[in-house]
N, C-alpha and C positions, 0 to 999 in steps of 0.2 A: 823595579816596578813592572809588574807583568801586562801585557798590552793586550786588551781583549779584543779576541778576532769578531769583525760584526757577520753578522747570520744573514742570510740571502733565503729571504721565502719565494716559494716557486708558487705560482697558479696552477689548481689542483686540475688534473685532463678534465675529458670529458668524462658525464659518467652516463653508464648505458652498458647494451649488452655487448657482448665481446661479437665478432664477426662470426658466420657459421664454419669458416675455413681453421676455426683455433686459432686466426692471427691475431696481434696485440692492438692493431693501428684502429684507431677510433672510423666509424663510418660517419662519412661527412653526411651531413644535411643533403636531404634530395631537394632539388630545384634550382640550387646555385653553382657557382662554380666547383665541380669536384660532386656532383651530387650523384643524382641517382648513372647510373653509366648504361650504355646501349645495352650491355648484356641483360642489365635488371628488365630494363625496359622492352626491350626484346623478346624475353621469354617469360616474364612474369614475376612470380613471388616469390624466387626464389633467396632472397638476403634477408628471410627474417630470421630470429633469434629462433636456434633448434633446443627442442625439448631435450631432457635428459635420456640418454639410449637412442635418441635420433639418430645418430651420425652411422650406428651400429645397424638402424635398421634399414637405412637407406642403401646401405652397402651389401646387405642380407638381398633387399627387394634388386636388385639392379644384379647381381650374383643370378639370382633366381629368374629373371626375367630372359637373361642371354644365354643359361644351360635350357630356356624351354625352349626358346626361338628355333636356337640352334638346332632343335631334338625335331620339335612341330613337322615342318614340310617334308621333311624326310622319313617319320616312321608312319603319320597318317596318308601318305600318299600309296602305302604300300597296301593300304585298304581297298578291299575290291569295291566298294559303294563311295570312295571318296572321290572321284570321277561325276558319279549321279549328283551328290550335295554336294560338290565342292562351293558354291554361288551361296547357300544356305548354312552351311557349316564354316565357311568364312566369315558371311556376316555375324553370326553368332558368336564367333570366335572374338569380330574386333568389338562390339559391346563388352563381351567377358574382362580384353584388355582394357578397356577403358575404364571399368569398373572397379578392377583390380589397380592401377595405376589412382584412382583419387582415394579410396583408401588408404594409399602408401603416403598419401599427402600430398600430391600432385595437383594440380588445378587446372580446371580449362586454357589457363593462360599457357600455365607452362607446357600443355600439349599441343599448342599453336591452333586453341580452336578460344580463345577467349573473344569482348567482343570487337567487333570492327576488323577481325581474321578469318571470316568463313570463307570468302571468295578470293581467286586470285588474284596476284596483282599484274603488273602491266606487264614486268619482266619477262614473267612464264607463260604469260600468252602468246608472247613475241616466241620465246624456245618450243611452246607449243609447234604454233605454226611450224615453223621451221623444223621442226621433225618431221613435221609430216611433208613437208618439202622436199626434203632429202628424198625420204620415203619412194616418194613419186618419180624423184631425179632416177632411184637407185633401178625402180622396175624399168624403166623408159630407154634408158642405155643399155644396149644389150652388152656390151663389156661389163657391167657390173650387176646384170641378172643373174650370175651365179650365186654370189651373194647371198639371195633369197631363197636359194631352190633348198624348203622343208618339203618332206615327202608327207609331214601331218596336214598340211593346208594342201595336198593336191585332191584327197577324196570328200572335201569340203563342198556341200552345198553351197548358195546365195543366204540360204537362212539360215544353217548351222554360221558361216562367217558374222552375219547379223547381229546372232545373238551373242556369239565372244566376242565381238568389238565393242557394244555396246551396252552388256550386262556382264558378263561372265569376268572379263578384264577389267574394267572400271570398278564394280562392287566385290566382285570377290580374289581379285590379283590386287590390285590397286591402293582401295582402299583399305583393304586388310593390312596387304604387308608397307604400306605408309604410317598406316595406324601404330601398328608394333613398333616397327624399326624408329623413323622419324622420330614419330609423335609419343611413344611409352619410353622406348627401350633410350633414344637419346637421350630425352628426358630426365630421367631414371639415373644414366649414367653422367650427366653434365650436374646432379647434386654430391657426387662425388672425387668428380676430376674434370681435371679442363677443360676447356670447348675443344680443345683441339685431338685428347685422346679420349674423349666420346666419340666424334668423330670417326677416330682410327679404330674403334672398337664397334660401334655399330657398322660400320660396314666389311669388317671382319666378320661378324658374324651373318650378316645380311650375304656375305659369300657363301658361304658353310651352310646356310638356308637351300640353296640352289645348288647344292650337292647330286643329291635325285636327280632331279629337273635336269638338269647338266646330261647327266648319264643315260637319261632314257631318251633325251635328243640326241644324242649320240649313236644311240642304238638303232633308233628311230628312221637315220640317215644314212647308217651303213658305215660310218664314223669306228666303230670300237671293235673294229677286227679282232685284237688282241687285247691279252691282261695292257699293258703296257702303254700300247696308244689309247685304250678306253684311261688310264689314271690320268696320262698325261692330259688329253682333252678335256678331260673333268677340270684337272689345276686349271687350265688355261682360261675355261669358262666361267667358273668360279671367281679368278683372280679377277676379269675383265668383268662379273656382273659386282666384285667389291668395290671394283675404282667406278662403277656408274652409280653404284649407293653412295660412294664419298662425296661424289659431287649431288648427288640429289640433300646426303646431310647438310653439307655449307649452304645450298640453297634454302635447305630449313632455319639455319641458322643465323643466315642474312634475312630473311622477311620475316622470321616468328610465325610463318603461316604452313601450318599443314595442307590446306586448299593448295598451296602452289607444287608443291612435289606430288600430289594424286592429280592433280590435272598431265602437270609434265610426264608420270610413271604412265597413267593410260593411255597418251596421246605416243608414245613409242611404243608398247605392245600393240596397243590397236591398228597403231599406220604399220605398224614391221606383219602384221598377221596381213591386215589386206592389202600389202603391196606381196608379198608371198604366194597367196591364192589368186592374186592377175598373174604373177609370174607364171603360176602350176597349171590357170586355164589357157594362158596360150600356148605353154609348151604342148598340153593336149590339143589346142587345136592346129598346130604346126604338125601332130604326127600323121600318115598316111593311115588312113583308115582300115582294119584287114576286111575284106572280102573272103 
């Protein structure tokens, strides 16, 4: 007599949409334990269900966003009137990305301007200051006034300084390249890979930006004798302006706030420019006058 095996019925999963990453594991309920997680909540909307061709386009858009970065500072700089606009042609620039970026599906949230994120927070006020601290230490110690000695800040007025510390730098360095980098281009690149090589790829390219810049401070200074020391100090400035974008990323990525890397980004061009121009007005007034 044959002995019938008994049947085990299972409770059927959850049912809903599959995860944006192609995984299989059901997303828990937000609110409770296992719910919505700091990254959701952090950067916005990014865990709803993607349309069809999504996954293709986001990786299209984020593709295209880091071969323009990359191109931007270095081929328009080479323009004789980008000097005149740069303040104007900046601002216009980061509207264009911003514009471009919610299109792509992007949101206020996820570009760290959603609401209760316009203003800084406590942290970067604190790194604030403190740069500008340093700043002040670096001019005030004559051991480390070399440091600052740019030969661009010695033929600087009070007002030409004026206006690049508090417009020039702030709206058109600042907020421009916070806007792309941080706030589009991490963005962009965190709907397709991890927080952590967004990251390592925003400020890889946020280096390769400061290509130019690199090389004509170099020139600037007296820096690029040669083919060889001009590449080498290129890498070197470059490398050291990616590892100050990597940490400016984590710091986007720890508060969700765009506000806090445009404050912390202007509050060190601006103190490094005017502790620079005290340094270059007293070494002028230290020289002997000619007669």
């Amino acid at each position: 007599m044959m002995r019938r095996g008994r049947l085990t019925r299972h409770a059927p999963g959850p049912v809903g949409p599959r995860p944006r990453d192609g995984g299989t594991r059901p997303q828990a309920p937000s609110g409770g334990p296992g719910g919505s997680s700091p990254r959701a909540s952090t950067w916005g909307s990014q865990g709803r269900p993607a349309a069809p061709g999504q996954h293709s386009r986001d990786i299209g858009f984020a593709v295209a966003a880091s071969a323009a970065l990359a191109a931007y500072n270095n081929v328009t700089g080479l323009s004789s009137g980008h000097e005149r606009w740069y303040v104007r042609l900046n601002a216009g620039a980061t509207g264009a990305a911003l514009a471009a970026a919610t299109l792509s599906g992007l949101t206020f949230a996820d570009l760290g301007l959603g609401r209760g994120r316009w203003l800084p927070g406590r942290l970067v006020c604190g790194l604030a200051a403190g740069a500008g601290a340093c700043w002040l230490l670096i001019a005030a110690v004559p051991a480390t006034r070399p440091v600052l000695g740019d030969q661009r800040a010695t033929g600087l007025r009070g007002r030409d300084v004026a206006y690049q510390a508090l417009i020039r730098i702030p709206v058109g360095t600042a907020l421009w390249e916070e806007t792309a980098f941080r706030g589009v281009l991490q963005a962009a690149l965190r709907r397709v890979m991890s927080d952590t090589a967004a990251i390592v790829v925003t400020s890889g390219v946020f280096g390769a930006w400061h290509v130019r810049p690199t090389l004509q401070a170099l020139r600037a200074n007296g820096l690029a004798g040669d083919r060889r020391r001009a590449i080498a100090g290129t890498f070197a400035g470059c490398a050291a302006t990616a590892a100050g974008g990597a940490l400016l990323s984590w710091l986007r990525a720890r508060s969700g706030r765009l506000a806090d890397t445009v404050l912390l980004h202007a509050a060190v061009n601006s103190g490094g420019l005017i502790a620079a121009h005290a340094v270059a007005a007293l070494g002028q007034k230290g020289k002997p006058s000619a007669d």
